[in-house]
Jmol script that loads the backbone (N, CA, C; Angstrom):
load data "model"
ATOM      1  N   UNK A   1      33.619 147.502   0.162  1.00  0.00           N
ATOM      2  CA  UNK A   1      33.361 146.140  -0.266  1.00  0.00           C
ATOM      3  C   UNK A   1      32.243 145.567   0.596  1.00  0.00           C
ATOM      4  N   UNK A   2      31.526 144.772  -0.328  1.00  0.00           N
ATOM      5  CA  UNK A   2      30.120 144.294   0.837  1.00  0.00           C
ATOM      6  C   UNK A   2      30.714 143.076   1.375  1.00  0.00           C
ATOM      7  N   UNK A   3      30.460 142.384   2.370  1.00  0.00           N
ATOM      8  CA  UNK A   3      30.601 141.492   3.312  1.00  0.00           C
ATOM      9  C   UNK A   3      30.033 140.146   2.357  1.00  0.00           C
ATOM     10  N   UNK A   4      30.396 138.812   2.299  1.00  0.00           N
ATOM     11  CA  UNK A   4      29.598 137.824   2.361  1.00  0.00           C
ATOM     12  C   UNK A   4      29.482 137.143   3.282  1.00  0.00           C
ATOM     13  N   UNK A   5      28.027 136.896   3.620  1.00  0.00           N
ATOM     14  CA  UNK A   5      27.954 135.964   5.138  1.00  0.00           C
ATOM     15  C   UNK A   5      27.897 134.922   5.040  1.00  0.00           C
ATOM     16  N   UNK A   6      28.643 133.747   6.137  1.00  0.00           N
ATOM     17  CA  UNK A   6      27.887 132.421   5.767  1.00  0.00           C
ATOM     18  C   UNK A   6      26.981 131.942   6.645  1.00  0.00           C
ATOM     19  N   UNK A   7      27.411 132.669   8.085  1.00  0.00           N
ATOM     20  CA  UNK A   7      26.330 132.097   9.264  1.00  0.00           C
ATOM     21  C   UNK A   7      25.910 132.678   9.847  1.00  0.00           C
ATOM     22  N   UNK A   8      26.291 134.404   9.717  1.00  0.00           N
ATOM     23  CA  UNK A   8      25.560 135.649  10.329  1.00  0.00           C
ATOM     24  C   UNK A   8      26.514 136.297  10.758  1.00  0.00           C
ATOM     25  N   UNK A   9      27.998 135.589  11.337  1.00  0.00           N
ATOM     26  CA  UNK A   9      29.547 136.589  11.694  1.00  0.00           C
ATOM     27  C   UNK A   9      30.210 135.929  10.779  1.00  0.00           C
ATOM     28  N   UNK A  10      30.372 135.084  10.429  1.00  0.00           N
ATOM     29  CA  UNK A  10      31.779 134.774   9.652  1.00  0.00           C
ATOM     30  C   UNK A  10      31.990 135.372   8.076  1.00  0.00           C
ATOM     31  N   UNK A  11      32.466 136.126   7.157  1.00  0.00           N
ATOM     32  CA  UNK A  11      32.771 136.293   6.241  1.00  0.00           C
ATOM     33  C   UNK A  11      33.480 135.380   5.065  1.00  0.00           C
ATOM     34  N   UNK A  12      33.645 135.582   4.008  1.00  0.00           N
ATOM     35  CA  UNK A  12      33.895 134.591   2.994  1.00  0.00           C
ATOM     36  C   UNK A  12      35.238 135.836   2.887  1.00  0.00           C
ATOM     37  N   UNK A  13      35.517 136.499   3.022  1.00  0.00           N
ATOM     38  CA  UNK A  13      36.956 137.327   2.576  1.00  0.00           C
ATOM     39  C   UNK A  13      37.911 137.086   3.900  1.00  0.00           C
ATOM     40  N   UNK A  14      38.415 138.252   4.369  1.00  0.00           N
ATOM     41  CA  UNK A  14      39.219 138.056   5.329  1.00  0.00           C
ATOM     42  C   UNK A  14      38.894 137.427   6.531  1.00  0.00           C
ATOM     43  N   UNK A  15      39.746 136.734   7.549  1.00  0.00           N
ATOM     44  CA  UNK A  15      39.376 136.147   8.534  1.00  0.00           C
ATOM     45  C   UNK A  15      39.103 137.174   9.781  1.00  0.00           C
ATOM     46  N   UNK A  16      39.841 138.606   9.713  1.00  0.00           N
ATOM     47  CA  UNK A  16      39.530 139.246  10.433  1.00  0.00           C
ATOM     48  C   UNK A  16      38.976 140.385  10.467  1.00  0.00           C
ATOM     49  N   UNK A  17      38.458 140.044   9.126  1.00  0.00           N
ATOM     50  CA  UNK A  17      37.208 141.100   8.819  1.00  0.00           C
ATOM     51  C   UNK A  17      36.006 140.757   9.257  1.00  0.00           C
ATOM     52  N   UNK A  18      35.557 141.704  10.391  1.00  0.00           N
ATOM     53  CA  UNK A  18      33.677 141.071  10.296  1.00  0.00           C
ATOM     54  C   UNK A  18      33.074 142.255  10.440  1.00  0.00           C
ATOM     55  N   UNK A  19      31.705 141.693   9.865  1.00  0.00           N
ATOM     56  CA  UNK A  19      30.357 142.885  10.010  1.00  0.00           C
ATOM     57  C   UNK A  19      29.699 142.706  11.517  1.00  0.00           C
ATOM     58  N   UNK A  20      29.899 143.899  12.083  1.00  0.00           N
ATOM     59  CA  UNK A  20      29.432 143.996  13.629  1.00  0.00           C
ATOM     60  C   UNK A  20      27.729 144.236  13.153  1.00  0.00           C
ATOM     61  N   UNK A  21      27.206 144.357  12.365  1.00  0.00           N
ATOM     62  CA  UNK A  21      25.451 144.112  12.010  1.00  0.00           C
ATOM     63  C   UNK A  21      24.888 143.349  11.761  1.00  0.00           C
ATOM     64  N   UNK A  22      26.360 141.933  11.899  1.00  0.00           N
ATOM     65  CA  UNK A  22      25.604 140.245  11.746  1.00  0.00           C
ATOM     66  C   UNK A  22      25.917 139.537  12.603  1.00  0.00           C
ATOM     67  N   UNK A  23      26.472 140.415  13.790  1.00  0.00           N
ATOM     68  CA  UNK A  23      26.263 139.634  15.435  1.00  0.00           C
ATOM     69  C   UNK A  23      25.092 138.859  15.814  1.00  0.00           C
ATOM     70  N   UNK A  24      25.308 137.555  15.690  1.00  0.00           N
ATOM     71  CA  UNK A  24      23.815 137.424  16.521  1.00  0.00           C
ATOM     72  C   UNK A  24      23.344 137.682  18.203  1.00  0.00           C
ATOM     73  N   UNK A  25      22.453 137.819  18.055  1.00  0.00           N
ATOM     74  CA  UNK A  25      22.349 138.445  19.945  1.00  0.00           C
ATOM     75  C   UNK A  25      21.708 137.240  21.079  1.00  0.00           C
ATOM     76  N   UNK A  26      20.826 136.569  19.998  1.00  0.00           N
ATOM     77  CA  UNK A  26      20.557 135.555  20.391  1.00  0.00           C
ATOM     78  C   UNK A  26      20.621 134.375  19.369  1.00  0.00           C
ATOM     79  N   UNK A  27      20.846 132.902  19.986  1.00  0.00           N
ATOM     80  CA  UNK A  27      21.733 132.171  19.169  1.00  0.00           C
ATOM     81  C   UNK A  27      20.044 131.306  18.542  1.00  0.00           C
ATOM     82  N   UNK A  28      18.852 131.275  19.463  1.00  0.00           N
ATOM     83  CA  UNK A  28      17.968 130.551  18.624  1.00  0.00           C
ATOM     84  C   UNK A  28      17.149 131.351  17.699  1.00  0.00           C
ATOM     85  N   UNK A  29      17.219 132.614  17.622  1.00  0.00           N
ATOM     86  CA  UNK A  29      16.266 133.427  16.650  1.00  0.00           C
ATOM     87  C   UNK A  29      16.775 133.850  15.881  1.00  0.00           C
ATOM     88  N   UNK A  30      16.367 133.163  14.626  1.00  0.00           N
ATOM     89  CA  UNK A  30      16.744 133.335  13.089  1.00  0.00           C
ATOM     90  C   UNK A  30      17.356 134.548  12.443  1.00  0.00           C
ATOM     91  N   UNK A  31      18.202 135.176  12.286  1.00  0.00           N
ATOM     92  CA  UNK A  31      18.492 136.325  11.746  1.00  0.00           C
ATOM     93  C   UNK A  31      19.116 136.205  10.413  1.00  0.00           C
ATOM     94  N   UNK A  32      18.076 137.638   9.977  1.00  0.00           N
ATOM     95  CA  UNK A  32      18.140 138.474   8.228  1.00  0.00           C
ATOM     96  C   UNK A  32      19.468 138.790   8.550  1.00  0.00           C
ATOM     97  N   UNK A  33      20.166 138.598   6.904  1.00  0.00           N
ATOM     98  CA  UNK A  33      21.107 139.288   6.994  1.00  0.00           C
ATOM     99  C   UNK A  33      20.535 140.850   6.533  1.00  0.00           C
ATOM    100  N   UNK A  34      21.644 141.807   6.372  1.00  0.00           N
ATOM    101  CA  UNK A  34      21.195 142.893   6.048  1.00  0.00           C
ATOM    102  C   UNK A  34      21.649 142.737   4.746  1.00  0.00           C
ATOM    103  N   UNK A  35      20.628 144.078   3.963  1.00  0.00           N
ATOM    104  CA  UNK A  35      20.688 144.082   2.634  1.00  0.00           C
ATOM    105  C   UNK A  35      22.108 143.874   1.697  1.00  0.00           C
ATOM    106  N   UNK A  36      23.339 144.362   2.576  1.00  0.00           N
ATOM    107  CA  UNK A  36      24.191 144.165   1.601  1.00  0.00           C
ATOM    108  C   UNK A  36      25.286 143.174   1.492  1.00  0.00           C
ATOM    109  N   UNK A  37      24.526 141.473   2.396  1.00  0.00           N
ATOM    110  CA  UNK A  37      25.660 140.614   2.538  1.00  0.00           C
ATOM    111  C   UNK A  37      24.310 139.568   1.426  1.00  0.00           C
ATOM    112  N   UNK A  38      24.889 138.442   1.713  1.00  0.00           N
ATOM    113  CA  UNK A  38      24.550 137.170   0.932  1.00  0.00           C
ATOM    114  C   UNK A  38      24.876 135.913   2.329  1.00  0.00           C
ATOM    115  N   UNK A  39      23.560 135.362   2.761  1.00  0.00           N
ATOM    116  CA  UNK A  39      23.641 134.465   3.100  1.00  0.00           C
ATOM    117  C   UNK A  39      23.725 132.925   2.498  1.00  0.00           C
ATOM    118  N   UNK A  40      24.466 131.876   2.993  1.00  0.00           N
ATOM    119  CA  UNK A  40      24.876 130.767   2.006  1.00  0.00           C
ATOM    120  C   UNK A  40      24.004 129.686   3.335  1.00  0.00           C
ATOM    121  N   UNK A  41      23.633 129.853   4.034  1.00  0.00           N
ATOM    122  CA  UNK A  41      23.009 128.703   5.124  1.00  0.00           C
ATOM    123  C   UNK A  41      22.010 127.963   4.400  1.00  0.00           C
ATOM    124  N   UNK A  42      21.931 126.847   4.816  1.00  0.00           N
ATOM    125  CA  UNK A  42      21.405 125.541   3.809  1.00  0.00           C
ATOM    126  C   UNK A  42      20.057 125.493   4.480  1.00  0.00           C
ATOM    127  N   UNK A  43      19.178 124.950   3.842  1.00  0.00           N
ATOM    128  CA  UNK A  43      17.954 124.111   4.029  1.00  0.00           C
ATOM    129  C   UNK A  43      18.079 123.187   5.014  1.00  0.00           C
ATOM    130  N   UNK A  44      18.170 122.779   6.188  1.00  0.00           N
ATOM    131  CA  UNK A  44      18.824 121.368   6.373  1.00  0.00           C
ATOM    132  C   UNK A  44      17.222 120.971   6.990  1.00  0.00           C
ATOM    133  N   UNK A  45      16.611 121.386   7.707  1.00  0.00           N
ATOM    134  CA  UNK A  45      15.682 121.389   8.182  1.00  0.00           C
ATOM    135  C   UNK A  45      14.351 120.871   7.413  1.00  0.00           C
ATOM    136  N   UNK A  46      14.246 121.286   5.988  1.00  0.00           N
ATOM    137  CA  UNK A  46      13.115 120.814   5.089  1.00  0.00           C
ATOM    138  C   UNK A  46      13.389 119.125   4.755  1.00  0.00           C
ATOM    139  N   UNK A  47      12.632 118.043   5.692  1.00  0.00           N
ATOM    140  CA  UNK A  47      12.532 116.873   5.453  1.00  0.00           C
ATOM    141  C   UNK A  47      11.952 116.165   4.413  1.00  0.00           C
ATOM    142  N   UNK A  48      11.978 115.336   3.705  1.00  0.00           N
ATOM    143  CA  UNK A  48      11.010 114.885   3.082  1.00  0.00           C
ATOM    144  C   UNK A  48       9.693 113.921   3.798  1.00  0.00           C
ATOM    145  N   UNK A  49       8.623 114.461   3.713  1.00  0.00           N
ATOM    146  CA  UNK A  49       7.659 113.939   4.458  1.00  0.00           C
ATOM    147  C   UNK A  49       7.280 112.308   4.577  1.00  0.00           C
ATOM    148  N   UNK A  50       7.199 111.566   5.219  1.00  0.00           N
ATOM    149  CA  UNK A  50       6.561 110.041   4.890  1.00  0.00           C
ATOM    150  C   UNK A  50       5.825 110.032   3.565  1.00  0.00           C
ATOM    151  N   UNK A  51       5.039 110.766   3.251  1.00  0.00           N
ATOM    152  CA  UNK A  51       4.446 110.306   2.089  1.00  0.00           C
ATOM    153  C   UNK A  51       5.287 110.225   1.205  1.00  0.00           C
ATOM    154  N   UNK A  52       5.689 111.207   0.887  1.00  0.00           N
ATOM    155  CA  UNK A  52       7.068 111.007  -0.846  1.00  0.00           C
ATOM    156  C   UNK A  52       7.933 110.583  -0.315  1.00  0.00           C
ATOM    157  N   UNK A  53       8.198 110.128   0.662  1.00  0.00           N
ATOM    158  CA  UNK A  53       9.356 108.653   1.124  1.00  0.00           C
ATOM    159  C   UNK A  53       8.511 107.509   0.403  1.00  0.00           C
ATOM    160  N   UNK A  54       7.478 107.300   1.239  1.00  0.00           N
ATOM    161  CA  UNK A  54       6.658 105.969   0.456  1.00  0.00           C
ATOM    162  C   UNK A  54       6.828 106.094  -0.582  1.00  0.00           C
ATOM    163  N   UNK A  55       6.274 106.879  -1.620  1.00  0.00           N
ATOM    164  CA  UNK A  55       5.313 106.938  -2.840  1.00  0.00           C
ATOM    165  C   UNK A  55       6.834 106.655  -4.129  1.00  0.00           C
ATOM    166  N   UNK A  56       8.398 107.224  -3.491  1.00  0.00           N
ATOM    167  CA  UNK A  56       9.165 107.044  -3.886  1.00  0.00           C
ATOM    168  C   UNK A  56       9.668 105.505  -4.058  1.00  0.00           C
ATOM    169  N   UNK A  57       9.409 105.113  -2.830  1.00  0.00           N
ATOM    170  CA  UNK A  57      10.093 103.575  -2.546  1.00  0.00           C
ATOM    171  C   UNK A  57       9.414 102.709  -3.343  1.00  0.00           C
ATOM    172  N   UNK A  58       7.784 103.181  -3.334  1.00  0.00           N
ATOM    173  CA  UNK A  58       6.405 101.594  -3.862  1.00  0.00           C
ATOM    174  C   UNK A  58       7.178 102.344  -5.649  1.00  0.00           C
ATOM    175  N   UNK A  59       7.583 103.004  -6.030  1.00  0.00           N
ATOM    176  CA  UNK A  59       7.916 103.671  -7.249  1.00  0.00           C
ATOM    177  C   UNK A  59       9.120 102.592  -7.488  1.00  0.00           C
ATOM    178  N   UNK A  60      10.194 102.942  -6.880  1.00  0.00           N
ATOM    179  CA  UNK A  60      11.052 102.374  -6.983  1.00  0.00           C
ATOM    180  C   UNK A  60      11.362 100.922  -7.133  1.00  0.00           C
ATOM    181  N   UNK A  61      10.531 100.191  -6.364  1.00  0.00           N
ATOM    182  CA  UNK A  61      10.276  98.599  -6.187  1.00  0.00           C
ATOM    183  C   UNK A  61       9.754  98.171  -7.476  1.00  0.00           C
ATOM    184  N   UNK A  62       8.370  99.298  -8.327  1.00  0.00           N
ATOM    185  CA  UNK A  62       8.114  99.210  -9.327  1.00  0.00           C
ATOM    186  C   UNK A  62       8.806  98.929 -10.654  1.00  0.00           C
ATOM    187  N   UNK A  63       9.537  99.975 -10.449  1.00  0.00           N
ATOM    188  CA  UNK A  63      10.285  99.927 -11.621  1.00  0.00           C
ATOM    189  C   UNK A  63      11.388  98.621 -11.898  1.00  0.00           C
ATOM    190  N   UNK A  64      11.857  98.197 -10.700  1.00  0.00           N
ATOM    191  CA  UNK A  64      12.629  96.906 -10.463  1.00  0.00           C
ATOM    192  C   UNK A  64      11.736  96.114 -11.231  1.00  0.00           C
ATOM    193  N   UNK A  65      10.813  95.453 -10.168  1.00  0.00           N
ATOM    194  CA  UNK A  65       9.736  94.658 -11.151  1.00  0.00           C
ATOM    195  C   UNK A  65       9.821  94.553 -12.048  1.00  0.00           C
ATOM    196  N   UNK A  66       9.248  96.037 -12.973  1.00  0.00           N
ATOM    197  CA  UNK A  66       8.966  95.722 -13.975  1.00  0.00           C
ATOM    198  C   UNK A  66       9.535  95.503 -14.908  1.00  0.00           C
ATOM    199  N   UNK A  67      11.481  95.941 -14.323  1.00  0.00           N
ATOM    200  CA  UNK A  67      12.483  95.661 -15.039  1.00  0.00           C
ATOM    201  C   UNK A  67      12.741  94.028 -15.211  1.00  0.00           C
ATOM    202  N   UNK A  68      12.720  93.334 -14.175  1.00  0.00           N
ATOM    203  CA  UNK A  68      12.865  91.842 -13.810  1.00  0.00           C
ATOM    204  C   UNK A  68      11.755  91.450 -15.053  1.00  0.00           C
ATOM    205  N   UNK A  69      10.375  91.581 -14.562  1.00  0.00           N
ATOM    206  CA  UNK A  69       9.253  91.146 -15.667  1.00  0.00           C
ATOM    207  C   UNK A  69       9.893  91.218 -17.278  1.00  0.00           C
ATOM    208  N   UNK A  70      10.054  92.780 -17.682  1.00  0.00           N
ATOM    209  CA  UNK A  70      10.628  92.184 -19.152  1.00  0.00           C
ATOM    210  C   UNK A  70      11.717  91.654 -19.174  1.00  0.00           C
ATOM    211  N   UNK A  71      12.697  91.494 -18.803  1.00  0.00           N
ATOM    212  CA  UNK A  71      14.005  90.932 -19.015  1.00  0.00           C
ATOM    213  C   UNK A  71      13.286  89.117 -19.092  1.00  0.00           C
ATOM    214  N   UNK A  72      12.492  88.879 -18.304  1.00  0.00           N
ATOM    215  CA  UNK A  72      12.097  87.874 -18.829  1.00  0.00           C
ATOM    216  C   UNK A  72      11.405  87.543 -19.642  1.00  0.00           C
ATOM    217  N   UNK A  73      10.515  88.616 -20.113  1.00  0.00           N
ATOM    218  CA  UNK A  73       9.885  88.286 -20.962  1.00  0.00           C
ATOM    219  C   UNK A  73      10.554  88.503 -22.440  1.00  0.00           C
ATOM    220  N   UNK A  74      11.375  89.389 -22.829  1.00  0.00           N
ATOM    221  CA  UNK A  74      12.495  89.696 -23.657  1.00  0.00           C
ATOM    222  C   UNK A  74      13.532  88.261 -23.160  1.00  0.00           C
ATOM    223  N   UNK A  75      13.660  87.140 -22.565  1.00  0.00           N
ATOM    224  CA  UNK A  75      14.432  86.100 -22.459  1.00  0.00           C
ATOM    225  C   UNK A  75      15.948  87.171 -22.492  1.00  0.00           C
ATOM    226  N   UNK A  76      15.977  88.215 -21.793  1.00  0.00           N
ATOM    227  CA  UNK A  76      17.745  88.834 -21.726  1.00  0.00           C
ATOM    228  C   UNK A  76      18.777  88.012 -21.212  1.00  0.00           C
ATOM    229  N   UNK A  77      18.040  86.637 -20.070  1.00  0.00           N
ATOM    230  CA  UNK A  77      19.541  85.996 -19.629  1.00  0.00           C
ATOM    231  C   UNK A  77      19.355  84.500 -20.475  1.00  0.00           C
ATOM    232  N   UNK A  78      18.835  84.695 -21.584  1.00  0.00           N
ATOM    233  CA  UNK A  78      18.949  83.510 -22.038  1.00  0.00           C
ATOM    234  C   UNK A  78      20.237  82.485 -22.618  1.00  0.00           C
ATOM    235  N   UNK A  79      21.089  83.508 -22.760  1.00  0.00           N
ATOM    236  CA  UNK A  79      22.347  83.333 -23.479  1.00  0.00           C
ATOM    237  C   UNK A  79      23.456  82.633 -22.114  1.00  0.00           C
ATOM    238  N   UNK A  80      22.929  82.602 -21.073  1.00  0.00           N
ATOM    239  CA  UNK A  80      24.020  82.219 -19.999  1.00  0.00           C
ATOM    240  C   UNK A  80      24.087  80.643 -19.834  1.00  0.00           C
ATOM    241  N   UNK A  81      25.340  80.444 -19.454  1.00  0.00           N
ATOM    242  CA  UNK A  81      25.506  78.637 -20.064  1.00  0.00           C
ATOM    243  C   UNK A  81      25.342  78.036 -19.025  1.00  0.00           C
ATOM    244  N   UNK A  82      26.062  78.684 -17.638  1.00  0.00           N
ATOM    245  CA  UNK A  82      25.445  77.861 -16.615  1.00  0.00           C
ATOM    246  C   UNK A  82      24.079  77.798 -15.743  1.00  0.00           C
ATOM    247  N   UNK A  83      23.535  76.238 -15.750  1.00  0.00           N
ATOM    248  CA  UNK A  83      22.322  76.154 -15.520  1.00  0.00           C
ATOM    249  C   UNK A  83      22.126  76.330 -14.481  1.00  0.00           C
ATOM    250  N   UNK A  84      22.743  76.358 -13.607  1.00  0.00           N
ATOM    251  CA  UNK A  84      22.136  76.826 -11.931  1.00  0.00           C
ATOM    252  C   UNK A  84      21.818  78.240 -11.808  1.00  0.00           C
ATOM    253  N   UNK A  85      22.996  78.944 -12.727  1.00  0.00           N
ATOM    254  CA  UNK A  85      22.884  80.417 -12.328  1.00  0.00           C
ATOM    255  C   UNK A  85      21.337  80.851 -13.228  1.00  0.00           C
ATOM    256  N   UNK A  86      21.409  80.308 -14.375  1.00  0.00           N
ATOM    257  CA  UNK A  86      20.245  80.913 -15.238  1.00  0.00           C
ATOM    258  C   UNK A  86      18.744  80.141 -14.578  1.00  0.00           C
ATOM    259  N   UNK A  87      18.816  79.245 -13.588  1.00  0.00           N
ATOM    260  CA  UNK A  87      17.523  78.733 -12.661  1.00  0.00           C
ATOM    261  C   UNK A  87      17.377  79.844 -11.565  1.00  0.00           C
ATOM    262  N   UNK A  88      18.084  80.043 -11.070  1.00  0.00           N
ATOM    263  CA  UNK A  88      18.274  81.241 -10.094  1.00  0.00           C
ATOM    264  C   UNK A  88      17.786  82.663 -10.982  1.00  0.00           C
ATOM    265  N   UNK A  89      17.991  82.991 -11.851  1.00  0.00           N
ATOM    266  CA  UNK A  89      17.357  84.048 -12.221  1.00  0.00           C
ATOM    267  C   UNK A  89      16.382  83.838 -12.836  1.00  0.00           C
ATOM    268  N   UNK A  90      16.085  82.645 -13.455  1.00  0.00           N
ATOM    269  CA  UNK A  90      14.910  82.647 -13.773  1.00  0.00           C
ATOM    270  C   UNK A  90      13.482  82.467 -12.252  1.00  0.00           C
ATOM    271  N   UNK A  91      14.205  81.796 -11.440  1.00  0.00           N
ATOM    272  CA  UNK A  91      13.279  82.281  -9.916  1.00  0.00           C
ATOM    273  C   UNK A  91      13.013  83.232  -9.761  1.00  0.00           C
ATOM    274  N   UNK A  92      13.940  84.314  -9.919  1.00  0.00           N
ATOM    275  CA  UNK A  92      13.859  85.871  -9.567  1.00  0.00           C
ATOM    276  C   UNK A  92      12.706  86.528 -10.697  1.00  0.00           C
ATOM    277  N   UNK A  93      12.939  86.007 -11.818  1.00  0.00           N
ATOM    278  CA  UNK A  93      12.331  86.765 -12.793  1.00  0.00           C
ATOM    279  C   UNK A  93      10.824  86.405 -13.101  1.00  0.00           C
ATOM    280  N   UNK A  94      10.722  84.922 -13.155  1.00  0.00           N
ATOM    281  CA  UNK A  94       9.666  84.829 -13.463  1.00  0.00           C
ATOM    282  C   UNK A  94       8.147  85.468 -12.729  1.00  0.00           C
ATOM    283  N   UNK A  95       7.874  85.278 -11.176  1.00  0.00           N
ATOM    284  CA  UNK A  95       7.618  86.330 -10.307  1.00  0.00           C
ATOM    285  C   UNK A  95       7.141  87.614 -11.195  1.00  0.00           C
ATOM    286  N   UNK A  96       8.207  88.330 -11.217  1.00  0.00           N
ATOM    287  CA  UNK A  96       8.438  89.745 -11.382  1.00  0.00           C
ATOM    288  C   UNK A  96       7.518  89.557 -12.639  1.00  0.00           C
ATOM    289  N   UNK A  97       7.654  88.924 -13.622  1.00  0.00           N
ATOM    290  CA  UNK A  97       7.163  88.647 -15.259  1.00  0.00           C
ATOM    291  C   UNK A  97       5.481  88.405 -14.750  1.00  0.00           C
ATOM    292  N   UNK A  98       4.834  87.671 -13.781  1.00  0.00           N
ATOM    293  CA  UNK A  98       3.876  87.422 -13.819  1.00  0.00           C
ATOM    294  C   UNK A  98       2.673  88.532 -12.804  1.00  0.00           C
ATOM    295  N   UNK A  99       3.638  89.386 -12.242  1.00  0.00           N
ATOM    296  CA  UNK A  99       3.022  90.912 -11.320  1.00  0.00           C
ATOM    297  C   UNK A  99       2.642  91.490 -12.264  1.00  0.00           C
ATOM    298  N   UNK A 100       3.524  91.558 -13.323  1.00  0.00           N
ATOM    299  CA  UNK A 100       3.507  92.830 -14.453  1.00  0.00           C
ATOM    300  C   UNK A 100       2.275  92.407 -15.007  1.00  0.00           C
ATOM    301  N   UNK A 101       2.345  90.839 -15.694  1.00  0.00           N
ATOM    302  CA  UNK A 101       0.795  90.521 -16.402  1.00  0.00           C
ATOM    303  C   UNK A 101      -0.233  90.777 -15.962  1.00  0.00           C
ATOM    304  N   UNK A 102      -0.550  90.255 -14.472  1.00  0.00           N
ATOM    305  CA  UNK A 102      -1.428  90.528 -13.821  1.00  0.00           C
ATOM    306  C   UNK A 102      -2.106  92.110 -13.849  1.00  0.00           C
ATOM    307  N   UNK A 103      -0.859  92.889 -13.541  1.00  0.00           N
ATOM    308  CA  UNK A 103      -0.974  94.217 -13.401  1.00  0.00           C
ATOM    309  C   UNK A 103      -1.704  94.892 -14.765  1.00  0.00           C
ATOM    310  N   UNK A 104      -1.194  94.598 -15.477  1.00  0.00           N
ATOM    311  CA  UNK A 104      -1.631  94.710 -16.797  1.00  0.00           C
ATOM    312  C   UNK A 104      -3.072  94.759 -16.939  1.00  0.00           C
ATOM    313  N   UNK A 105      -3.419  92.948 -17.364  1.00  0.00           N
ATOM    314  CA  UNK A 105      -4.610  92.528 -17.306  1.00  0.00           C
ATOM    315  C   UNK A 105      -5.497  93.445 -16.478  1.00  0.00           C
ATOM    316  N   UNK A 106      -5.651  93.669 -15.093  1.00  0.00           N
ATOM    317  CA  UNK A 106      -6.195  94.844 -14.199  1.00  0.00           C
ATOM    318  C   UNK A 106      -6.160  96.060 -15.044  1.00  0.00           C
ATOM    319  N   UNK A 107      -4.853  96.988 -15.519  1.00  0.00           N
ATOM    320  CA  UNK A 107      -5.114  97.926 -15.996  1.00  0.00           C
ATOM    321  C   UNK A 107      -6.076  98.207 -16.979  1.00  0.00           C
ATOM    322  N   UNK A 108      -6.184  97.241 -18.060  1.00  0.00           N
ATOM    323  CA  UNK A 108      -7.009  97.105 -19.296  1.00  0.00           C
ATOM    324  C   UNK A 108      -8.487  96.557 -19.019  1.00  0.00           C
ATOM    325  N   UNK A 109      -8.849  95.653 -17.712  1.00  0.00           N
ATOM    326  CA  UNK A 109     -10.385  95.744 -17.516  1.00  0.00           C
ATOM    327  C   UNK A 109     -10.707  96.913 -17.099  1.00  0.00           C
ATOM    328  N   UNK A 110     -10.179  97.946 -15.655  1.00  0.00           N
ATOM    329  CA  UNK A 110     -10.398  98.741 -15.503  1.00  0.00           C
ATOM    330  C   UNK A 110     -10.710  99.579 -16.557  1.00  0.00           C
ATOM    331  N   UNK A 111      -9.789  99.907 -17.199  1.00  0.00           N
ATOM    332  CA  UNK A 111     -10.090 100.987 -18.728  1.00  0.00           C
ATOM    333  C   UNK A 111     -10.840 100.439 -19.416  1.00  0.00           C
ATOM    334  N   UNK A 112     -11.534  99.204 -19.783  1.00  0.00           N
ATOM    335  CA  UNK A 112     -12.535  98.764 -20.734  1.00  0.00           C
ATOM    336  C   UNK A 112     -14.074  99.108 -19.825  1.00  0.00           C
ATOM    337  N   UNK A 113     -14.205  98.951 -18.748  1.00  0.00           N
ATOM    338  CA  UNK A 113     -15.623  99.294 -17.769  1.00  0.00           C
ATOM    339  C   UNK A 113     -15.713 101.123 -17.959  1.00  0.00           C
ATOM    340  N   UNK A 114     -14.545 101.633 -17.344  1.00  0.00           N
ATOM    341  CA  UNK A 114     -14.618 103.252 -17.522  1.00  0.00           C
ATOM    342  C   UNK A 114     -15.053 103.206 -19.034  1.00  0.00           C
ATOM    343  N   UNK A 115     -14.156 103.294 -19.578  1.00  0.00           N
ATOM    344  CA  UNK A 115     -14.553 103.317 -21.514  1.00  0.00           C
ATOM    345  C   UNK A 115     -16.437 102.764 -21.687  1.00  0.00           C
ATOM    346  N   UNK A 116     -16.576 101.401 -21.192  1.00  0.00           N
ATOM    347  CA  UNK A 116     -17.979 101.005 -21.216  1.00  0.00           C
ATOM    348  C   UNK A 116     -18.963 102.197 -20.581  1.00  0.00           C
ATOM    349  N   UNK A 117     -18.872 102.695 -19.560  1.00  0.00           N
ATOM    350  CA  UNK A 117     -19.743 103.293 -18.712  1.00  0.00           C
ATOM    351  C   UNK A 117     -19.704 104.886 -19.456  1.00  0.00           C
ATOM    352  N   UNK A 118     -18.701 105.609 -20.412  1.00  0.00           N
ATOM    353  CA  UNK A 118     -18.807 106.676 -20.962  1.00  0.00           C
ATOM    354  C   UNK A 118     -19.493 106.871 -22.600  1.00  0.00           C
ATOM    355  N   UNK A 119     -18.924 105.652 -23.044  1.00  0.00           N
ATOM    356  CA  UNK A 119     -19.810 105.542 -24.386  1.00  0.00           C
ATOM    357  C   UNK A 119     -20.978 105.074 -24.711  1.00  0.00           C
ATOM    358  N   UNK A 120     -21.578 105.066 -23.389  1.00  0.00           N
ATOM    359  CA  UNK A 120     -23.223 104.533 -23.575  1.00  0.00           C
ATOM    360  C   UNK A 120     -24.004 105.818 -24.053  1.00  0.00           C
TER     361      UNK A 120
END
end "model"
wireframe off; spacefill off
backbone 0.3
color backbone group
C-alpha cells in the first residue's frame, strides 16, 4: 500500500504506520515527497500582492456606488413611508447617483475625442 503524506512523516492511514523516506532531516528545507506518496500541504505562503488588494477594493467601492447611483436613479426606496428614513437614504444615494453621471459623462467625451482622432 502507498503511504499518503500530509507533512512529510505523518500518514493519512494508520497512526503507526510511517514512511522512514519522509523523515525530514532538516526542519527548514523543503522536502519532495517521493514518488509514491501524495502530499496535501497548502499554499499558505502565496500572498496576495498590494496591487490586487487595491485594484480589488477601488473595484469593490465601485460597484457599491454604482449600486447606490441606480437604486436612485431607478427611485428603489421610493415606496418607504417614513420620511426621515427615506431622507437618510436619499443622502446616501444621491452622491453615489451623481459619481456615476459624472463618470459617465467622462467616459463618453473620452470615447467621442478617441473616435474623433481615428475617423479623420
Amino acid at each position: 500500500m502507498h503511504s499518503v503524506s500530509f507533512s512529510g512523516s505523518e500518514t493519512a492511514g494508520s497512526v503507526g504506520v510511517r514512511n522512514i523516506n519522509n523523515i525530514r532531516r532538516n526542519p527548514i528545507q523543503i522536502q519532495t515527497p517521493a514518488c509514491d506518496t501524495v502530499s496535501f500541504k497548502g499554499r499558505d505562503d502565496d500572498e496576495p500582492s498590494f496591487a490586487s488588494t487595491l485594484v480589488k477594493g477601488a473595484a469593490s467601492i465601485a460597484v457599491v456606488i454604482g449600486a447606490l447611483g441606480l437604486a436612485h436613479k431607478k427611485n428603489v426606496f421610493g415606496k418607504i413611508k417614513n420620511a426621515n428614513i427615506k431622507k437618510y437614504i436619499n443622502k446616501a444615494t444621491e452622491p453615489c447617483y451623481n459619481i456615476c453621471h459624472k463618470a459617465k459623462d467622462f467616459v463618453i467625451s473620452i470615447y467621442n475625442k478617441i473616435k474623433g482622432k481615428f475617423s479623420k
